[in-house]
PLY file of the C-alpha trace (Angstrom):
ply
format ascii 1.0
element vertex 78
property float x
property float y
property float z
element edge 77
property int vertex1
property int vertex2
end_header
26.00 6.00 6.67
23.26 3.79 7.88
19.76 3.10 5.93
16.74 3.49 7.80
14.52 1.41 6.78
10.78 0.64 7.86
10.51 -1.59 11.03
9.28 -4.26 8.50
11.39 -4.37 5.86
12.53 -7.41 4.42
12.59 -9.96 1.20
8.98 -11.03 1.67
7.73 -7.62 2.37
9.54 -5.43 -0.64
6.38 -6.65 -2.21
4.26 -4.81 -0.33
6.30 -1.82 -1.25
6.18 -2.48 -4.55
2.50 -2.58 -4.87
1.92 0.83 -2.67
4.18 2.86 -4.95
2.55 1.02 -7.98
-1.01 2.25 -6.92
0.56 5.65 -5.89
2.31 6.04 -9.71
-1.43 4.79 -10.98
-2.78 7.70 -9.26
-0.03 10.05 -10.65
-1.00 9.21 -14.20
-4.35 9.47 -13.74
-5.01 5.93 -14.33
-6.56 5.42 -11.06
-8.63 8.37 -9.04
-8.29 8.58 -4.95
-11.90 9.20 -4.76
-12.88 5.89 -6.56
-14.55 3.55 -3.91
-12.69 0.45 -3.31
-14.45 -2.30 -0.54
-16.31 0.51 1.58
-13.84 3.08 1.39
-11.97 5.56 -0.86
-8.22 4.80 -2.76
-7.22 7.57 -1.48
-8.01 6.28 2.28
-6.72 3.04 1.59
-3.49 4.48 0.54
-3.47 6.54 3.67
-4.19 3.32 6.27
-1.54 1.09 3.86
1.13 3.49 4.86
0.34 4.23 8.29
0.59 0.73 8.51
3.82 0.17 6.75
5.30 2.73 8.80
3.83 1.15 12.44
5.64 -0.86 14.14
3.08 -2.78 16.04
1.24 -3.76 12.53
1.68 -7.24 11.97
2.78 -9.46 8.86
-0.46 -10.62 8.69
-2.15 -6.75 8.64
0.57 -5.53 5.95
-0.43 -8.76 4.12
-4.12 -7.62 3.73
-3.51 -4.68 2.76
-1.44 -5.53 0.17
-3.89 -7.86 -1.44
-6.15 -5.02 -1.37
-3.66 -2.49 -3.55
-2.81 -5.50 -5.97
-7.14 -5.51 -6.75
-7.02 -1.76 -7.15
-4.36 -1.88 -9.27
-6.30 -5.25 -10.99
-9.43 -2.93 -11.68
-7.33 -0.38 -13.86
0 1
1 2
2 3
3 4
4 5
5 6
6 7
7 8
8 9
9 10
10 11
11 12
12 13
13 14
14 15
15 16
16 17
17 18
18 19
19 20
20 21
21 22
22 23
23 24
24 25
25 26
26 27
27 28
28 29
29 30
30 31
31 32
32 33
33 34
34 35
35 36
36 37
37 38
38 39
39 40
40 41
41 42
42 43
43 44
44 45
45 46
46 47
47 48
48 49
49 50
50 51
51 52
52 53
53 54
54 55
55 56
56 57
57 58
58 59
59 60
60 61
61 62
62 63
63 64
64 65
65 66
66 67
67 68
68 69
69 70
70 71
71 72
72 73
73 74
74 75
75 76
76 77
């Protein structure tokens, strides 16, 4: 049976991963709220974009990159 796995998936990106479900389990618990504004725009809307882009597979390194410095400061301001 074979794995499907995002077009991006590899050693240097599992951290990316990481930190999306990370901020998703924050929200879970409470500990962070989708509607709290983050850089111009809602968790809950940077969630949304940080997946779409995970799951594109024109985004680049460089895009999934950003994004995932953003989730490591929401998950910083918790």
């Amino acid at each position: 049976m074979r794995v499907l796995r995002p077009h991006h998936h590899d050693d240097r990106l599992d951290a990316f991963d990481r930190q999306l479900l990370g901020v998703w389990l924050n929200v879970a618990t409470g500990a962070v709220d989708v509607e709290d504004r983050f850089w111009g725009r809602t968790v809950g809307d940077l969630l949304a974009a940080a997946e779409t882009a995970r799951l594109d597979r024109d985004a680049t390194r460089h895009e999934l990159a950003q994004y995932r410095h953003a989730l490591e400061a929401v998950s910083a301001r918790r």
